[in-house]
C-alpha positions in Angstrom: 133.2 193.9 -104.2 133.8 190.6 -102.1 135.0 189.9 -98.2 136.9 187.0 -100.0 140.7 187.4 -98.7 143.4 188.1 -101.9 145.0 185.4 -102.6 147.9 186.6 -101.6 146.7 186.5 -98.2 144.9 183.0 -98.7 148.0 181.5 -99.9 149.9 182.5 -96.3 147.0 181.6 -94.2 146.9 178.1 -95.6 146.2 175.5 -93.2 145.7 177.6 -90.2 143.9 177.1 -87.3 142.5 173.3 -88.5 141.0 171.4 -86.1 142.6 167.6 -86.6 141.5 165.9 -83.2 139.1 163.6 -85.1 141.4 161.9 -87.5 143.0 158.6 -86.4 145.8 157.5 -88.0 147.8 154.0 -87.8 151.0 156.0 -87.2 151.4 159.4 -85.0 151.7 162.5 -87.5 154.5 165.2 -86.5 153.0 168.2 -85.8 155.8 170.8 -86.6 154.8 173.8 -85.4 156.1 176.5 -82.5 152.5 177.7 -81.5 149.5 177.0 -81.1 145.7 178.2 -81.5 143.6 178.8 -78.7 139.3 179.4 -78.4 140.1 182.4 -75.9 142.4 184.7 -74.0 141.8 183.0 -70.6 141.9 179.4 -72.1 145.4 180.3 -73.5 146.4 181.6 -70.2 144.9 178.6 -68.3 146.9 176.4 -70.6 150.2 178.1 -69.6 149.6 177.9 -66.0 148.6 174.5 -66.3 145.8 174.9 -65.4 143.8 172.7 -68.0 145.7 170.7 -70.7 146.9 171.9 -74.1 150.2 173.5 -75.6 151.7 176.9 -75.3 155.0 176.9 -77.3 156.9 173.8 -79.0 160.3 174.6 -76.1 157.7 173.7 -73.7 155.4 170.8 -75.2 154.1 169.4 -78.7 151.6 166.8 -79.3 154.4 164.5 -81.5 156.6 164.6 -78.7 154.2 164.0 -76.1 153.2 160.9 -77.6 157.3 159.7 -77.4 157.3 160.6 -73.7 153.9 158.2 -73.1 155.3 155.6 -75.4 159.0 155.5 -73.5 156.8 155.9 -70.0 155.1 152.5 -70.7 158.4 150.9 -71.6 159.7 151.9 -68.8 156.8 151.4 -66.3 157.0 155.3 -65.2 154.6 157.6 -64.3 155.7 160.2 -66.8 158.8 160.8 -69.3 160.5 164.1 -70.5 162.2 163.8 -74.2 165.6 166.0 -74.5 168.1 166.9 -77.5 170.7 164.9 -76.9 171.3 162.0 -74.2 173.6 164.6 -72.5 171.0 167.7 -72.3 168.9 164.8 -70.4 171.3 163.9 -68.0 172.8 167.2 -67.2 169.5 168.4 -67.0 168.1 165.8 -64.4 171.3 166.5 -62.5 170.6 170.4 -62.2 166.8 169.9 -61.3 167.7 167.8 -58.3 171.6 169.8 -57.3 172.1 172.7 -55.7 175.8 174.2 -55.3 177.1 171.9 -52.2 175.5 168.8 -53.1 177.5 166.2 -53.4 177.2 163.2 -55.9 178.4 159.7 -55.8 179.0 158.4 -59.5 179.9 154.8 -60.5 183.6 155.5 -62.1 182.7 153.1 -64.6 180.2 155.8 -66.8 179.9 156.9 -70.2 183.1 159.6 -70.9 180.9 162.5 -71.7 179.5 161.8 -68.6 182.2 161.6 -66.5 183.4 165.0 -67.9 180.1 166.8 -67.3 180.4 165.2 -63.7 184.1 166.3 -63.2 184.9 169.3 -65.3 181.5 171.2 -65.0 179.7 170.8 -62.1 182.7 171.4 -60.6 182.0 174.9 -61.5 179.2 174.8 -59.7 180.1 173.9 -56.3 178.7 170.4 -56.8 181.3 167.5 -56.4 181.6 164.1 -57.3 182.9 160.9 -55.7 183.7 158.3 -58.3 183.7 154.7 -57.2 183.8 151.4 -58.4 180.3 150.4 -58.6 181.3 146.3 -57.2 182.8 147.8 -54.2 180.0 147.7 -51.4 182.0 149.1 -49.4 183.6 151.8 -51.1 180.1 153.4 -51.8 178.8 152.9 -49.1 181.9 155.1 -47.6 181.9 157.2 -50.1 178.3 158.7 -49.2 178.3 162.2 -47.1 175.6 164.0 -45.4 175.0 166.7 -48.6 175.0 163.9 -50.8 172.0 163.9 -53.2 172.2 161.5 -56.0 173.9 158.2 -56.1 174.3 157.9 -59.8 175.3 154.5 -62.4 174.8 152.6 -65.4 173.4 149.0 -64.8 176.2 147.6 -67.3 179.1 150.2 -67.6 180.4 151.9 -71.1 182.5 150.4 -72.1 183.9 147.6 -70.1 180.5 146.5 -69.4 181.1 146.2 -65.6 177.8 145.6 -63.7 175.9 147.7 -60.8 173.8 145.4 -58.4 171.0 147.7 -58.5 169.2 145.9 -55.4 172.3 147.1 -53.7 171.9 150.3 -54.6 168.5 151.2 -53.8 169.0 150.0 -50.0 171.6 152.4 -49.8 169.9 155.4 -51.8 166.7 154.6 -49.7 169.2 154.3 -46.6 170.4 158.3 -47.2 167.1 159.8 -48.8 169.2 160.1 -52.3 168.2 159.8 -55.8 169.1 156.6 -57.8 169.7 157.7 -60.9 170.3 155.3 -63.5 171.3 155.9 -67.3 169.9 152.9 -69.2 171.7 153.2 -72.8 173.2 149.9 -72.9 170.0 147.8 -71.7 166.8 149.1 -73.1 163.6 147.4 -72.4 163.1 144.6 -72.6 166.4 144.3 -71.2 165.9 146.4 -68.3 163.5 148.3 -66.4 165.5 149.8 -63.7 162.1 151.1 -61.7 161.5 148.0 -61.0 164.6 147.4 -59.2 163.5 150.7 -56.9 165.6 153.4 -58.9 164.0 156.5 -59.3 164.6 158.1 -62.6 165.7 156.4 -66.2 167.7 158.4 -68.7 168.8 156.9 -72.2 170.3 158.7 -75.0 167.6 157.5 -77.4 170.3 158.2 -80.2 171.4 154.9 -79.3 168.8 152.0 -79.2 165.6 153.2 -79.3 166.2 155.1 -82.5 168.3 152.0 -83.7 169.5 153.5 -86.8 172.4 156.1 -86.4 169.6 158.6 -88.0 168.8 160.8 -85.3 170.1 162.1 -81.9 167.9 162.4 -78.6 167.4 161.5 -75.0 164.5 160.7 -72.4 164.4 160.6 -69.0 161.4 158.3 -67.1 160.2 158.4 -63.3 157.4 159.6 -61.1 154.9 162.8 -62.1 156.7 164.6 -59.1 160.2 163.7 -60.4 159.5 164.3 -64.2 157.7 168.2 -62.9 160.9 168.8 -61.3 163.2 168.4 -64.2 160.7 170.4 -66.3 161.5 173.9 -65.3 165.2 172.8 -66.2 164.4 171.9 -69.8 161.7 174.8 -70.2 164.6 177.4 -69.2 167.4 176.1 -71.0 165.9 175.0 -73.9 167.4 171.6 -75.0 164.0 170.4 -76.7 163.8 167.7 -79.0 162.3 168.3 -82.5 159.5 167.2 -83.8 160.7 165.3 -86.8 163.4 163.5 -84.4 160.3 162.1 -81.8 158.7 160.8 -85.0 161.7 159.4 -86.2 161.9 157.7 -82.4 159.2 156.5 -82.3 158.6 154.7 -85.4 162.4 153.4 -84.5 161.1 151.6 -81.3 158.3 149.9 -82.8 161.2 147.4 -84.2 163.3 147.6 -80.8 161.9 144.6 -79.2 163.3 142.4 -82.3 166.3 144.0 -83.1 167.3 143.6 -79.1 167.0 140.2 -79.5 169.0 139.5 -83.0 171.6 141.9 -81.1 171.6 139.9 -78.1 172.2 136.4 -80.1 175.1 138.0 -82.0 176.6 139.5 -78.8 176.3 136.1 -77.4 177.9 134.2 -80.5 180.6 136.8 -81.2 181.9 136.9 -77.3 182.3 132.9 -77.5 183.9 133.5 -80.4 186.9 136.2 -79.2 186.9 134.4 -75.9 188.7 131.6 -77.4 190.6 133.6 -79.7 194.6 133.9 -79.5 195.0 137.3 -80.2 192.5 138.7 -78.0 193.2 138.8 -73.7 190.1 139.6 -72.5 186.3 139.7 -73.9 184.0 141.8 -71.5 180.3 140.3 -72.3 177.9 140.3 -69.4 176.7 136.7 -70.5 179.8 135.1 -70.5 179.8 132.0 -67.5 183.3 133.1 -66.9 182.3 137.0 -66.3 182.5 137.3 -62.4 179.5 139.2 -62.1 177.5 136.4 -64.3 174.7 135.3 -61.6 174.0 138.7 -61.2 173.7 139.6 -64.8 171.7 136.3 -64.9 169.0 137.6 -62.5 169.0 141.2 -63.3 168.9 140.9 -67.1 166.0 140.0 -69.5 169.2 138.9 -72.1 172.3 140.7 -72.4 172.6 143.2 -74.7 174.2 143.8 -77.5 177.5 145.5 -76.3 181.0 143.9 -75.6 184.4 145.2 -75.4 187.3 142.9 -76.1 190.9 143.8 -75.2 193.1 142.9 -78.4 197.0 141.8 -77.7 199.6 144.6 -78.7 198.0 147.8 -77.7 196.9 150.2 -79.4 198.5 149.4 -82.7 196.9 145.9 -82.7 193.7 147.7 -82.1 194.3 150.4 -84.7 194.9 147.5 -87.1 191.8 145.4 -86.4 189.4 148.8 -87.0 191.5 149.6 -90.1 191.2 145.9 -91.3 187.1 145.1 -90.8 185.0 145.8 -93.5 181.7 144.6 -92.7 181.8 146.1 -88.8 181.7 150.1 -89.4 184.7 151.6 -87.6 183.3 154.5 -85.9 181.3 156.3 -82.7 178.1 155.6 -81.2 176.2 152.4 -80.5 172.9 150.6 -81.2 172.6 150.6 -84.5 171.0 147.6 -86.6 174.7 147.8 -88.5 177.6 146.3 -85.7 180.0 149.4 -85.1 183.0 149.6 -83.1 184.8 151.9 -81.5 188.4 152.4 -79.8 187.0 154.1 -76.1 190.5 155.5 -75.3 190.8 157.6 -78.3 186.5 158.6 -78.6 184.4 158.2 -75.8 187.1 158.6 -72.8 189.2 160.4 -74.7 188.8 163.3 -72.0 189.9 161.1 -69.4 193.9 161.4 -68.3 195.6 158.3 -69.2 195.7 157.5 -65.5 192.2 157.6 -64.8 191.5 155.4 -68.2 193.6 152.8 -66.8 192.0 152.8 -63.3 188.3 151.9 -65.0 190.2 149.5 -67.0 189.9 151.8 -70.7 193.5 150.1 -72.1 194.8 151.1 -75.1 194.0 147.8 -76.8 190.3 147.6 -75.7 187.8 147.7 -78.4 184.2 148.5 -78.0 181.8 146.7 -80.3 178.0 147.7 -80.7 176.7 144.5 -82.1 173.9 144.7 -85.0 171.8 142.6 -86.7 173.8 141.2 -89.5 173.8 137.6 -90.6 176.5 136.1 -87.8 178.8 134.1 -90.3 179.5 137.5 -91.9 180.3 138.8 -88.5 183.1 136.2 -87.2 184.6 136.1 -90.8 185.0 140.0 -90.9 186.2 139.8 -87.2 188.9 137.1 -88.3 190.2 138.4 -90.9 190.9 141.7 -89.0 192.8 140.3 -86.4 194.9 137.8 -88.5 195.9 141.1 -90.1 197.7 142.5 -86.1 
């Protein structure tokens, strides 16, 4: 007779309940687990209270994930960070944590569409409104600002038309009326951007975008102070929109090569604007480094390079543009941005699709304006496939 377990039982118990704090490792494992071990009742309850550090339950925290929020904090020169889902659960989150029903919002019109239809169509529901503004008109925001507002709210260079928020501007006036800067950060990761810096408060980014950098993986993070991070917490703990294990490791190892991919980006975003800028079948290139952009000196102090996102505005409409995506065949016709492979996209008919076509034309979303996420591909391949696509309207 033997205490040994069957094997039956050996064979499910497997693994359990080892102790891997001592093993350092050049990369940062994925811990994909729900649960967690604990010495003793009161250290597991400690632990949920916060009380002393550890995990309780993967919704809540998990030792891969963790080490994305640290590594996205430092980028961001925050005090803390908070990994989501998706780049929407972030922000929808972050705007529930600091809204109550009443609030009032003051939104740059010029935002991401998914955005603008959370901001519209859903908190609506909730008694929270919106003002949407133009995010150069000083004036207009300042105005625009109530005594329940809470949040002012932007995107430092705008999806798609890649208008520009002074954020120096911005701050005096959220500091001015005790609101919240909010800024979503997609479209210039650092080292682009670090909009704390500039006095905003909290950072989102879908993280589907650049920081993964390889249309593999869908995510967001938001970045601020301990007290702002705790108070978004609850919000994701409740509702549930956690990110996986597997997708923080897949992060993470996908911003290790963000600081040179931003740059090859940047130089091809830079190349290709010069290049539809002085082409006759295109009206209008938006490209924040362009000397002709209006907003140029600001970009020029505000920006550590320009990104890799431009919109151009074919001639013809929306069968020109039609025919250009239909026509390329090294730049991927489809959704999404910041990918090391150059994408495009038509934002009338994806991204703002939910917009009427009033409210597209007001932000400037025409039916010939195309948005192109620029990747790291050699350039000559780039203006050739760009070329031969419009020759083809």
């Amino acid at each position: 007779m033997t205490n040994k377990p069957h094997l039956l039982t050996r064979l499910i118990k497997a693994g359990e309940g080892l102790d891997l704090s001592n093993i350092r490792t050049p990369s940062v494992p994925i811990f994909q687990t729900t649960n967690y071990l604990y010495d003793d009742v009161e250290s597991g309850t400690q632990i949920l209270l916060s009380q002393r550090p550890g995990h309780i339950y993967a919704r809540y925290t998990n030792p891969t994930v963790d080490a994305l929020n640290e590594i996205v904090a430092g980028l961001e020169e925050s005090e803390s960070a908070l990994s989501f889902a998706s780049g929407m659960a972030a922000i929808s989150s972050t705007i529930l944590a600091f809204c109550q029903p009443g609030d009032h919002i003051v939104s740059s019109a010029y935002i991401y569409g998914g955005t603008y239809n959370f901001f519209r169509n859903q908190l609506s529901r909730l008694n929270i409104s919106v003002t949407f503004v133009d995010p150069r008109d000083h004036k207009a925001l300042a105005a625009a600002i109530r005594s329940e507002t809470k949040i002012l709210y932007t995107e430092p260079l705008a999806n798609p038309t890649l208008i520009s928020s002074d954020l120096s501007f911005w701050h005096k006036l959220a500091k001015k009326h005790n609101c919240k800067l909010i800024v979503d950060n997609t479209f210039t990761p650092p080292p682009i951007l670090q909009p704390l810096n500039w006095g905003c408060d909290i950072v989102i980014h879908s993280a589907t975008k650049y920081l993964g950098g390889h249309s593999d993986l869908m995510g967001g993070i938001v970045c601020g102070s301990g007290t702002n991070i705790e108070a978004i917490r609850p919000v994701m703990n409740t509702y549930g929109p956690t990110i996986a294990p597997l997708i923080a490791w897949l992060l993470i190892r996908g911003i290790r090569t963000l600081g040179v991919r931003i740059e090859r980006q940047n130089a091809n975003a830079m190349a290709l604007a010069e290049f539809l800028h002085d082409h006759d079948k295109v009206n209008k290139v938006f490209y924040a480094g362009l000397a002709s952009n209006p907003q140029f000196e600001i970009n020029r102090v505000q920006f550590n390079g320009f990104s890799g996102m431009l919109a151009f505005e074919v001639r013809g409409g929306w069968e020109a543009a039609k025919t250009v995506m239909e026509n390329l065949k090294t730049i991927l016709f489809t959704v999404s941005l910041g990918d090391i492979s150059s994408l495009i996209s038509h934002p009338a008919s994806t991204s703002h699709v939910y917009l009427s076509p009033e409210e597209r034309a007001q932000i400037g979303v025409t039916e010939g304006l195309l948005r192109l996420s620029v990747g790291i591909e050699f350039i000559d391949d780039l203006k050739a496939d760009l070329s031969q696509a419009l020759a083809a309207i």
